[in-house]
N, C-alpha and C positions, 0 to 999 in steps of 0.2 A: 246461118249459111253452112251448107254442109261440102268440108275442103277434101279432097283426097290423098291419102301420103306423100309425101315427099316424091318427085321422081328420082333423085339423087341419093335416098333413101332404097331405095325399091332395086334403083341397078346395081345393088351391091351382092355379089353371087351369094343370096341367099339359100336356096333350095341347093347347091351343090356343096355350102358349106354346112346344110346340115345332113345330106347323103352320108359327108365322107366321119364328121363326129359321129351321126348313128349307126354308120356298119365298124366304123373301127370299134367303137365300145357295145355294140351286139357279137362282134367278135371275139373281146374278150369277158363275156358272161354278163353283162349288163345286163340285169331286169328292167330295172331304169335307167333313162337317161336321156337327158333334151340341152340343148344347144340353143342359147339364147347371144342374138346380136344387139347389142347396144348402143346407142347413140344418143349422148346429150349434148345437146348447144344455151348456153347463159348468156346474156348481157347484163350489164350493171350499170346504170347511169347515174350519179351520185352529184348533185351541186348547191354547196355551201354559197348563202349570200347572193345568190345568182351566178356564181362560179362555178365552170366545171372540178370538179377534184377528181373522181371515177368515172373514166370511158374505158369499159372493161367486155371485153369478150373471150369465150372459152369454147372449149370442142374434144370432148374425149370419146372415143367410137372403139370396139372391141369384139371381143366374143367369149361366151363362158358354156364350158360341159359341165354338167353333174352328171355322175354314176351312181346309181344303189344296185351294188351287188351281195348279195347274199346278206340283206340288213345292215349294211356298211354303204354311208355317203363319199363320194371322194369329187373333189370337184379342181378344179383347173384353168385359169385365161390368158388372153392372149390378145395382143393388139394388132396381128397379121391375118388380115381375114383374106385367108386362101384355103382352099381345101387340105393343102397338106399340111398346112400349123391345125387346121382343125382335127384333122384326124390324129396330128401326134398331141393334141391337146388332150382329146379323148383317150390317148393313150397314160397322158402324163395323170388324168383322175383316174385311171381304173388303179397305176402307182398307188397314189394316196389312199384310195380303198381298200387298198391289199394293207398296206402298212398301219390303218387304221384299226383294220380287222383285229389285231391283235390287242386292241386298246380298250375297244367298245367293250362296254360293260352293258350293251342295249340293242335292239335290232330296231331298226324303222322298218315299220306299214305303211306302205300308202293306201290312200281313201281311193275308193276307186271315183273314176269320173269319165263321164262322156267322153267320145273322140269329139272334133272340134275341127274338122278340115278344113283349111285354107279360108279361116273367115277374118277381117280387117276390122277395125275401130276406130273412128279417128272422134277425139273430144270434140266440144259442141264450141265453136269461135267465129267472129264473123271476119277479121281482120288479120292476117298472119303479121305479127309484130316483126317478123325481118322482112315484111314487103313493106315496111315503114319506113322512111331513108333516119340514119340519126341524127340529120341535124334537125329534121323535124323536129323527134320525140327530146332534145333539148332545147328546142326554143320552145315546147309546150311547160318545161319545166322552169325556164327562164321567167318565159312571161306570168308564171303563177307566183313564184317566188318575187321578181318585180313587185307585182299588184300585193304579196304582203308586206313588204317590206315598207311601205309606202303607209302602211296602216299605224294609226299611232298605238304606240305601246309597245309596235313589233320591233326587236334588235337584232335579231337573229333569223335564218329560214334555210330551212337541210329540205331538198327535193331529191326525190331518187324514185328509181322504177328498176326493179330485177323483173327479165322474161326469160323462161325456159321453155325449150319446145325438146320433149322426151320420146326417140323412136326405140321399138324394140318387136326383132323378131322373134318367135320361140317356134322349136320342133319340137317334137318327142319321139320315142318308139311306137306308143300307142297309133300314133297317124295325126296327132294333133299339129296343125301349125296357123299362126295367128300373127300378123300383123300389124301394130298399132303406134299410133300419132295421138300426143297431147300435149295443149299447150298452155301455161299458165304465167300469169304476171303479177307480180310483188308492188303495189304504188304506197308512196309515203311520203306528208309534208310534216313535219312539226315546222312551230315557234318557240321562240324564246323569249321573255321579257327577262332585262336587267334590273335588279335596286341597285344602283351606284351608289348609293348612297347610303345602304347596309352589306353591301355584297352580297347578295343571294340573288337567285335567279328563277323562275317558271315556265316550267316550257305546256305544251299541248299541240296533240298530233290528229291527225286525219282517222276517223272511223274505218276507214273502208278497209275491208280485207281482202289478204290476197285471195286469189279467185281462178279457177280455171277457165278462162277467158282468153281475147285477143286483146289487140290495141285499142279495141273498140272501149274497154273498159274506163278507159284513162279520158276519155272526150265523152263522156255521159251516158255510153250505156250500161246499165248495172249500178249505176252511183251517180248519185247528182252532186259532181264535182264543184259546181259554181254554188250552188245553195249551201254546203259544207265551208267553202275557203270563204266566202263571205261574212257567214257565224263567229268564226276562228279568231278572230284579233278581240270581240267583244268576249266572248266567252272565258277567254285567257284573262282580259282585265279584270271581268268579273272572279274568276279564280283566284286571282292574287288579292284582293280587296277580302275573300269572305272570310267570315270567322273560322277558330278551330271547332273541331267536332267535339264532344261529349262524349268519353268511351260509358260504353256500358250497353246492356240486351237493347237491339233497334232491328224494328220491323225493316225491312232490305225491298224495293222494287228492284231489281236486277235487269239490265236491258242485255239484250244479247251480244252487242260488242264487248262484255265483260265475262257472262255467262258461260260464253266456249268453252273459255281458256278452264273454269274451274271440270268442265266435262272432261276436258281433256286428260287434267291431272287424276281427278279423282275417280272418273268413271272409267276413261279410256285407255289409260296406262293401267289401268287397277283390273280390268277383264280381258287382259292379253294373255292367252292360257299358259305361253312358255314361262311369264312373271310370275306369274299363279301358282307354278311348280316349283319354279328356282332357278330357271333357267339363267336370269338378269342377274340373280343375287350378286354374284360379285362388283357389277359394273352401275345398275341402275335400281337393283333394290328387288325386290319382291310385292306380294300384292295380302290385306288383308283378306281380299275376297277370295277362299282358296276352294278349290273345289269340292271339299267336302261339304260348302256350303252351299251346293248349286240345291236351288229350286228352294233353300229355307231361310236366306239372309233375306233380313227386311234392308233393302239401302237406302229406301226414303217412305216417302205417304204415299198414298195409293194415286196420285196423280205423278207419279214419277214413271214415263215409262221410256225404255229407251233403246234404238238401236245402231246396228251397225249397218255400212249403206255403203257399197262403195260402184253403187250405180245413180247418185244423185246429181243431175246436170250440174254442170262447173264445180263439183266438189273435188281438193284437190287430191283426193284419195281416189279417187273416181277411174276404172276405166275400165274396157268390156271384158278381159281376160287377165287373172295374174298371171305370175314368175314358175305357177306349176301347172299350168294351160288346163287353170279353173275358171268357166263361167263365173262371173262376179254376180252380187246378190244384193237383198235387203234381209236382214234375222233380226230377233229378238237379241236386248243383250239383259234387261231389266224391265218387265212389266207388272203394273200396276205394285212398283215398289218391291218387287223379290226379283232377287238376281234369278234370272235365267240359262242365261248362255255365255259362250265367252266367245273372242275372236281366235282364228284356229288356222292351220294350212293344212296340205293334206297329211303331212305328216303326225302330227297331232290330234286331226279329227278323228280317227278309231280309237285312242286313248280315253275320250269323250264317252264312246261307244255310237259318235255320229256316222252316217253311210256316206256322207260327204262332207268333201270340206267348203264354208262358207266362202274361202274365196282370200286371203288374206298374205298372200306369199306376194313379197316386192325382195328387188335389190337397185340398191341406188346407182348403180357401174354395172359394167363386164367383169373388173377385178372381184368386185363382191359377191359375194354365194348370197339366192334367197335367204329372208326370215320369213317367222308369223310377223307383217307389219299391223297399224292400226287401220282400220277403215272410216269413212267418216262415220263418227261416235255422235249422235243427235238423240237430242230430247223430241219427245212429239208433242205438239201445239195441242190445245184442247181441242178435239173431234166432234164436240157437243155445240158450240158456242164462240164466235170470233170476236172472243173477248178481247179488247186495247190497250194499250199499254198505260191509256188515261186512265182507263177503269180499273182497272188494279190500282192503281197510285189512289182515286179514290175511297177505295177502300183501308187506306192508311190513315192513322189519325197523327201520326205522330212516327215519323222516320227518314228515311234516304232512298232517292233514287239511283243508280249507281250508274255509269257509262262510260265505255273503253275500258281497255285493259290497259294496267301497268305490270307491279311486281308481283311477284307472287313466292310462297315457300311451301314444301308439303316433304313426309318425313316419306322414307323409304319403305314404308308400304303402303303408301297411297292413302293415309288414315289421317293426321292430322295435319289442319294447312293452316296458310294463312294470305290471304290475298287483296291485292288492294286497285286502284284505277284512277280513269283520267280527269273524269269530273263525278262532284258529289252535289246532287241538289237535295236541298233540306224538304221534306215530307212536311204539313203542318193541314189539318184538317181536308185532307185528301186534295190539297192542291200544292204545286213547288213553289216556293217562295225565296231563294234566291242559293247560290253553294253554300256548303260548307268547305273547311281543306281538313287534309291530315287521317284521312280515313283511311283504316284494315278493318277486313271482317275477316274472323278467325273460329275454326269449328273443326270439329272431325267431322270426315266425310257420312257416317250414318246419320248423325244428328242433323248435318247439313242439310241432307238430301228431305230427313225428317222433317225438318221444318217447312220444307215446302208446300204451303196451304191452294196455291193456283197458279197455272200458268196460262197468256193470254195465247188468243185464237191466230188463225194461220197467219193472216197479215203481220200478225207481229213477229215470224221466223225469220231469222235470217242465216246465212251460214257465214260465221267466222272461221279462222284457222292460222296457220301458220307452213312455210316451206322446210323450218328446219326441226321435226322430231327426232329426236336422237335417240341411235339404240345398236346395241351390240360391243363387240371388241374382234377384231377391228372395228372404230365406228363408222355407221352409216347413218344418213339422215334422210326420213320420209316427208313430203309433204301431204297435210292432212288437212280435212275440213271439220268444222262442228257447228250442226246447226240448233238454233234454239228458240223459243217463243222468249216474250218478257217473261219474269215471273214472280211472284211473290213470295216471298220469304218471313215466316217471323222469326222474332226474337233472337237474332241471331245477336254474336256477340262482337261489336262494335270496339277496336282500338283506337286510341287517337295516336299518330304513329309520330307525331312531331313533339311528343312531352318526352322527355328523360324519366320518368317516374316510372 
């Protein structure tokens, strides 16, 4: 269904609040400079046991100038959207850029890019989650939690659902201005089983990931919610019954609810070009892949290839125009195994020697100035053959299927990890024959990627992700998707994570 923005949204004097930013700061020498309005709304619905604990709502709205004058950023906000805090807004960044000027040891380019006049966006949802009343959406969480609790084995049940619906509008000098509405929702049930009688405990949670979706997501479309919580109470027993694992070299099936997460770390934090430089080094690290490697690093076998997308429906990186009123895209980031590209804004894409920028600039607020953010980072399914996620597992004679995400470790350049997840079923002549527990698999990201002998065909993609990627100082948090086929892995190196040795 396709919604139109907000009208609550829309009557907010946009177009004169960004008149009075862009002549005040063309007034004083701006080359650049655009005027973005903000507005996030969250809900949180959190209940333990069939109890509420969090009925949480939020609302922060604003406005942000950046200036580039003479290679100097200076930027500026304000939570008074009237034309006259915007224009002494725009006053108060061309400040900062004067004062900065004397600091910069570097001038910023920008990429050039189409104008973009007055075109709107709104994500792809069929159900606006605030035209949902709440006591609905907790008695949908009651009654699920209810029907587990009831299951034998189950002592415990956490229900929760986070919805954000993200407006923003953006001007420039160029003549760009852009419009946009997205809305995405967070679902999650774990269980818990008790040993009273050694005191430890097991829990296991809900596949599904967040998703840029409506409420529609939560009542079966996108997820088959009733065929999952039905699984869930047996699967858990069976987890706490299985043996430990065997550390040592084990061929890997990897399903995509586990798969993301390692894209994430290793590929998608690792080709962010500001990492790549040093941009992050004090805060979050830097990247092996540095760009003297571009077009010669092998990062995996020639079936690895991967991009960057942040026009893929319901991905939550997704949306028609970024934070530097750039057309959003699809690029290369890694094909057939050699790094190719990295993720960029426009400020960094002439550094490249690109004539544009792929699209990559987010700020989570008004208070926050853009970055380079990620976009959704995705493996491509095989193109040739819509290989299953059975038929890979077949061709195992002896190893682990791996599913859901849990923990995970990786060192500050994105090079050596270690990761681990929610169920392990044991491989044994290309058929599963019941869990194992206690699994890590542990590698550096080249060998990692290295190993990768096949991945299955399109039915097997899905897109996982997460709401809170973190990055900067002050921090900010993006939400991001990653999608991936099954895939097969060998020899990768298998820890048993529950032995002390």
């Amino acid at each position: 269904m396709t919604h139109a923005v907000d009208a609550d949204f829309l009557a907010l004097p946009r177009a004169a609040l960004a008149d009075a930013a862009l002549d005040a700061a063309r007034r004083g020498g701006a080359q650049h400079a655009d005027l973005r309005v903000h507005r996030l709304r969250s809900q949180h619905l959190e209940l333990r046991d069939g109890r509420v604990v969090v009925a949480a709502d939020q609302e922060t709205v604003g406005l942000a100038v950046r200036v580039l004058r003479d290679g100097v950023w200076g930027f500026a906000a304000h939570v008074d959207l009237t034309p006259e805090t915007a224009a002494a807004t725009a006053r108060r960044a061309l400040e900062v850029s004067g004062t900065l000027a004397a600091l910069a040891t570097e001038r910023v380019t920008l990429a050039d890019e189409p104008v973009h006049g007055g075109v709107t966006w709104v994500s792809p949802y069929d159900v606006d989650p605030w035209a949902v009343d709440v006591a609905e959406k907790i008695g949908l969480l009651t009654e699920r939690s209810a029907t587990l609790l009831a299951a034998p084995g189950v002592d415990h049940v956490a229900a929760s659902c986070v919805q954000v619906k993200e407006q923003t509008f953006y001007a420039d000098l160029a003549g760009t201005t852009t419009t946009q509405q997205r809305v995405r929702v967070d679902p999650d049930v774990t269980i818990t089983t008790v040993d009273r009688a050694g005191g430890g405990f097991e829990t296991l949670r809900t596949l599904a990931p967040p998703a840029g979706r409506g409420w529609e997501y939560l009542v079966g479309t996108g997820w088959d919610w009733d065929a999952e919580l039905a699984e869930l109470p047996g699967l858990l027993a069976e987890k706490v019954a299985a043996p430990t694992v065997a550390a040592g070299p084990t061929d890997l099936v990897i399903d995509p609810t586990n798969l993301w997460l390692v894209i994430h770390e290793s590929i998608g934090h690792a080709t962010e070009y500001d990492r790549a430089i040093g941009y992050e080094a004090a805060y979050a690290g830097t990247s092996f892949a540095t760009p003297d490697k571009l077009g010669t690093l092998r990062y995996g076998s020639d079936v690895l290839t991967v991009t960057g997308d942040r026009t893929v429906p319901h991905g939550l990186a997704s949306i028609g125009y970024d934070d530097d009123g750039v057309a959003t895209q699809e690029f290369d980031l890694v094909r057939d195994g050699v790094l190719v590209g990295y993720q960029v804004d426009r400020s960094f894409a002439p550094r490249l020697g690109l004539d544009r920028s792929n699209g990559c600039a987010y700020a989570d607020s008004a208070e926050h100035v853009p970055l380079q953010r990620m976009a959704n980072v995705s493996l491509r399914a095989d193109p040739h053959t819509d290989r299953s996620t059975a038929a890979l597992i077949e061709g195992v004679e002896d190893g682990i299927y791996v599913v859901g995400d849990r923990s995970w470790s990786i060192d500050m350049q994105r090079y050596n990890f270690q990761f681990t997840g929610q169920r392990f079923h044991r491989i044994r002549g290309g058929k599963l024959v019941g869990q194992v527990r206690d699994v890590g698999y542990q590698a550096t990201t080249t060998d990692f990627w290295g190993s990768l002998e096949a991945v299955g065909g399109p039915s097997t993609w899905r897109l996982g992700g997460a709401f809170n990627c973190g990055k900067a100082q002050p921090g900010q948090v993006a939400p991001v998707s990653h999608g991936c086929p099954s895939a097969l892995f060998r020899q990768v190196n298998v820890l048993n994570t529950g032995s002390s040795s």
